[in-house]
C-alpha positions in Angstrom: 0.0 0.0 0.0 0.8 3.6 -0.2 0.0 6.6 1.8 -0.3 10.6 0.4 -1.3 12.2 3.8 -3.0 15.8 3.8 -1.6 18.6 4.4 2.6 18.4 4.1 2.2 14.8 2.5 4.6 13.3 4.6 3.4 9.4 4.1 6.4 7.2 4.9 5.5 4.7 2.3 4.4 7.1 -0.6 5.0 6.3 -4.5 7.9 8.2 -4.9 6.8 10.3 -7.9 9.5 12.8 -9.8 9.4 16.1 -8.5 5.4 18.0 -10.2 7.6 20.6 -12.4 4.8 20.2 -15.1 3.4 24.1 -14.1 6.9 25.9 -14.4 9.1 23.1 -16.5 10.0 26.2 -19.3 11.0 28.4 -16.2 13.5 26.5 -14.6 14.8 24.7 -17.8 15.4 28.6 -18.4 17.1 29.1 -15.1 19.4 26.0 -15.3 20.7 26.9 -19.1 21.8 30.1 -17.3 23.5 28.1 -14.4 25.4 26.0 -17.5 26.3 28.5 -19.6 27.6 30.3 -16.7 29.6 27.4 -15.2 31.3 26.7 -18.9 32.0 30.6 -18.8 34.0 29.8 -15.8 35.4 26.8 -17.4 34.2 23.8 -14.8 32.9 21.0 -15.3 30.0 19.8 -13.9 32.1 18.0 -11.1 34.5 20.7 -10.8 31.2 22.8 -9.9 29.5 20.5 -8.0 32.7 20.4 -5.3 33.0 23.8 -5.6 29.1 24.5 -4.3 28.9 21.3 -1.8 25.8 19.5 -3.8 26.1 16.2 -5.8 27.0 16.0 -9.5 24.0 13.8 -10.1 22.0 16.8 -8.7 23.5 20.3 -10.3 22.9 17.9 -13.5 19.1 17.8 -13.0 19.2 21.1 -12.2 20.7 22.1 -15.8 18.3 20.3 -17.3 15.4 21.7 -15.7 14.4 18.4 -13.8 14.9 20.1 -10.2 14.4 23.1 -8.5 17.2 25.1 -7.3 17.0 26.0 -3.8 18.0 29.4 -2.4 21.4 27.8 -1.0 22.3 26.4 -4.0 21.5 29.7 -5.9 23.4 31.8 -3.8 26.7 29.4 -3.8 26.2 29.2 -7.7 26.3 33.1 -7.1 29.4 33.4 -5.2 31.4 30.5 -7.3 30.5 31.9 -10.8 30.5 35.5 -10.0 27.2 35.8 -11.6 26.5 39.7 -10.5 23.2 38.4 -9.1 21.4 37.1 -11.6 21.5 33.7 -9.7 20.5 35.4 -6.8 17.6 37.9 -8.4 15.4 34.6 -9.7 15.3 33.1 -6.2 11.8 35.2 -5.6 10.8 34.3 -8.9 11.3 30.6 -8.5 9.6 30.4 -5.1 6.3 32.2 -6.1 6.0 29.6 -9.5 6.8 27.3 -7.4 3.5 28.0 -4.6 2.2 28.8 -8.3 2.3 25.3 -9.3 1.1 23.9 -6.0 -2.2 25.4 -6.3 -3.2 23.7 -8.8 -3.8 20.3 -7.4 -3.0 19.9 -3.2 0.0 18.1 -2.5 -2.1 15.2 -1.2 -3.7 14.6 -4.4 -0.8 15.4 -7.1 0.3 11.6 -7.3 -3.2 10.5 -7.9 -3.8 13.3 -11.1 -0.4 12.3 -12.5 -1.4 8.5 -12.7 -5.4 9.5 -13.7 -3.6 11.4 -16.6 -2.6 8.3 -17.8 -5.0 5.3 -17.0 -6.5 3.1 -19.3 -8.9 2.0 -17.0 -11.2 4.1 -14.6 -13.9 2.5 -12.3 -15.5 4.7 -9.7 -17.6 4.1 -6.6 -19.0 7.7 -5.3 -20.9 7.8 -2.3 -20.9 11.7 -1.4 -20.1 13.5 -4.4 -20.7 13.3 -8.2 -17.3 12.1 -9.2 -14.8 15.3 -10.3 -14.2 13.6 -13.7 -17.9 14.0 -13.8 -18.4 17.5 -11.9 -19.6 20.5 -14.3 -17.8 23.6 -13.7 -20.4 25.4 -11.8 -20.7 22.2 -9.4 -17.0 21.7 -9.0 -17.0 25.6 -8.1 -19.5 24.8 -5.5 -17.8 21.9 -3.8 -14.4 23.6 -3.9 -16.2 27.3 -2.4 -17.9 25.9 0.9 -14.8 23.6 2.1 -13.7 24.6 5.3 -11.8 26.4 6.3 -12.7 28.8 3.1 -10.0 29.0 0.2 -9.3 32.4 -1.3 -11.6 33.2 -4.5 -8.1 32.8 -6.9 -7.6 29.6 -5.1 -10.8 28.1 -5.8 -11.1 29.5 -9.7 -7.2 27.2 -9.8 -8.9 24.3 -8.4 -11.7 24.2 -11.0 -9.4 24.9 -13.6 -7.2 22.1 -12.7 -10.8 19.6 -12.0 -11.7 20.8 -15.7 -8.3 19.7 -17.5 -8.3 16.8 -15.5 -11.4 15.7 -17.8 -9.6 15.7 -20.8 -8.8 12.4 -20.5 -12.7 11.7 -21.0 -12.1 13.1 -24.8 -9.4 11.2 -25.7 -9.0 8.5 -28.4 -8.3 5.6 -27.4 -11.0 6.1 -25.1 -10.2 4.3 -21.9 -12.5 2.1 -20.5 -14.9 4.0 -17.8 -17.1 3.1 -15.2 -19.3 4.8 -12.6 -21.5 3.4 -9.6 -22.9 6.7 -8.0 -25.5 6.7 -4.8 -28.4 7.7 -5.4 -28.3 10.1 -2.4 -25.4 12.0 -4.6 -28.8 12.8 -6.9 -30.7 14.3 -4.1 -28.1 16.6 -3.1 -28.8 20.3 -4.4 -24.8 21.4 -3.9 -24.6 25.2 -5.4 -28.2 25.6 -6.1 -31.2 24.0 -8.3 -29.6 25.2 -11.4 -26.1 23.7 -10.6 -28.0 20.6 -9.5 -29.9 20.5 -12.6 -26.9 21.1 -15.0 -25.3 18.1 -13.2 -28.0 15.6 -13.4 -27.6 16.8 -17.2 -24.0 16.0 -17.6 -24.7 12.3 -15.8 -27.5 11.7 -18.9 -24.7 12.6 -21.0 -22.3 10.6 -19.5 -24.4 7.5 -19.5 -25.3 8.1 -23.1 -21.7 8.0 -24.4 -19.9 5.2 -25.8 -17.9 3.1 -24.0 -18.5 5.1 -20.6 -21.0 3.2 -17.8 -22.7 4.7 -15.5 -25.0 3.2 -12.9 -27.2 4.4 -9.8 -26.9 2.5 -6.6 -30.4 3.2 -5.0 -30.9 4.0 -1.5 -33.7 1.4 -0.7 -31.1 -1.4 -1.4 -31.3 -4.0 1.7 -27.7 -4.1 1.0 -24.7 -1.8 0.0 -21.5 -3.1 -0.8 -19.8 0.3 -0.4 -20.9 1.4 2.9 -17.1 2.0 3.9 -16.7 4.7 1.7 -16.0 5.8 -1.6 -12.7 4.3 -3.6 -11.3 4.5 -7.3 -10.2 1.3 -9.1 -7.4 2.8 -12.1 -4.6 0.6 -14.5 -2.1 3.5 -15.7 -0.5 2.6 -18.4 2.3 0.0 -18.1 1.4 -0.5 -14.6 -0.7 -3.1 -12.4 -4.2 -2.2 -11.4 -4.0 0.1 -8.4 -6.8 1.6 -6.2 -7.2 4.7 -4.5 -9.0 6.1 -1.9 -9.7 10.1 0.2 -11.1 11.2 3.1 -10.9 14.5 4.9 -7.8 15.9 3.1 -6.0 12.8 2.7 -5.6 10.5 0.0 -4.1 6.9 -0.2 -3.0 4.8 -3.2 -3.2 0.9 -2.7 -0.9 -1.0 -5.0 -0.9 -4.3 -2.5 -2.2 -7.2 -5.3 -4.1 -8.4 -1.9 -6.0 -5.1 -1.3 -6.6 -4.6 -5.0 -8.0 -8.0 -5.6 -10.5 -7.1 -2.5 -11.4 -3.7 -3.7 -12.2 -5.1 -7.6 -14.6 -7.9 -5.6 -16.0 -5.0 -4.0 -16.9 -3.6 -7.1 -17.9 -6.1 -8.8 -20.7 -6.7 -6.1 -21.8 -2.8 -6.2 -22.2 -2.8 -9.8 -24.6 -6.1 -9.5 -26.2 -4.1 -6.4 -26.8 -1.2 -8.3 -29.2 -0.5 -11.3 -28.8 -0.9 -14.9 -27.6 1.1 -17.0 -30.9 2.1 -18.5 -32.5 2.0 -15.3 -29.8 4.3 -13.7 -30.8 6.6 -17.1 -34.6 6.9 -16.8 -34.0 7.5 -13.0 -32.3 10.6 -13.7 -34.2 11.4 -16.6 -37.4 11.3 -14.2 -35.6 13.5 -11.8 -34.9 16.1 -14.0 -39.1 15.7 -15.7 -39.9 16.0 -11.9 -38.0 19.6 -11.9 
């Protein structure tokens, strides 16, 4: 298993993931060019430097190539070494505000999850709360992010739903992946943001269900039994990888790659989506809802 915890993501047994650059990759492959074409200037060699600043070799080479971020201490010893004038020195500010930039746009405790969404080629969804996020319209997704507590700034929220909506692209692309979504029929009584909101998202479920190669089904409430009482999880393969599941709660997210757990969590599954209803019933259910509005 693996563990992203909330907040500083400090999980002893995370995926170690490369470093999320993907937000400000041109901006620091910018800053290390300057870093090599100053260090040649100087004629050293990458070792030469590395001795000369007290970091790695293996390190000041990611940083030339864009792959790390230079830290402040770093910067200023590149400064002092290379005689730079402070320009090393004068993108330090710069390279800590893309930086907090970039970590806006998913929380820490998610990133590892949206880098292996990006690239599944299998998605299957149990949502007992929410309408999934792959799912959410924009106005809904604004209206989840706007009334979590404690409140995130306006620009915070706007970078959240921006990051939710390009996280759907994967919905569009071809090869489609194979998708499926079991969704609680409570998640279809809940009027988040308003009646408009809510009727704009029982929309985008209709549309959803009537796409090719996407599934989704309702799991009614009057069910004597409910395979997913413990909570909502995601079953995902990224490509080139084994099966792996995920799931969140309060600000804290956990991957499971354990065979065992996986193998448990796909049984699960299985069972909800024989619980649930049919496709077409799931359909005409929401299709009723919305006649009812």
């Amino acid at each position: 298993m693996a563990e992203v915890r909330g907040g500083g993501e400090s999980g002893d047994a995370r995926p170690q993931l490369d470093e999320d650059l993907s937000e400000v990759s041109d901006f620091l492959r910018a800053v290390g060019r300057q870093i090599k074409i100053l260090r040649e200037l100087a004629g050293m060699t990458q070792k030469e430097f590395a001795k000369e600043v007290g970091y790695t070799e293996s390190l000041i080479g990611a940083v030339e190539q864009g792959k790390r971020t230079p830290q402040r201490e770093l910067l200023e010893a590149s400064e002092r070494v290379l005689d730079a004038r402070g320009l090393l020195i004068a993108m330090a500010g710069d390279i800590e505000r893309a930086k907090a930039k970039a970590r806006v746009r998913h929380p820490e405790w998610f990133r590892n999850y949206a880098g292996l969404e990006a690239e599944a080629l299998e998605l299957h969804d149990w949502s007992a709360y929410l309408a999934p996020g792959l799912l959410q319209t924009e106005d809904y997704a604004r209206a989840v992010f706007r009334m979590r507590q404690p409140l995130l700034t306006e620009e915070t929220v706007e970078t959240r739903v921006a990051a939710r909506m390009a996280r759907q692209e994967i919905l569009t692309r071809w090869p489609r992946a194979v998708f499926s979504w079991v969704i609680d029929e409570s998640v279809l009584f809940r009027r988040l943001g308003g009646p408009e909101v809510h009727r704009a998202q029982l929309e985008r479920f209709l549309e959803i269900g009537n796409t090719r190669g996407m599934t989704l089904q309702i799991m009614p409430v009057d069910r004597a039994e409910n395979a997913g009482m413990d909570g909502s999880f995601k079953l995902f393969t990224p490509k080139g990888r084994p099966q792996t599941g995920y799931l969140e709660v309060q600000m804290n997210g956990r991957l499971i790659t354990d065979a065992e757990e996986v193998r448990l969590l796909n049984a699960r599954y299985g069972t909800l989506r024989a619980q649930a209803h049919s496709t077409q019933e799931s359909l005409s259910l929401i299709e009723k809802m919305l006649g009812e509005r």
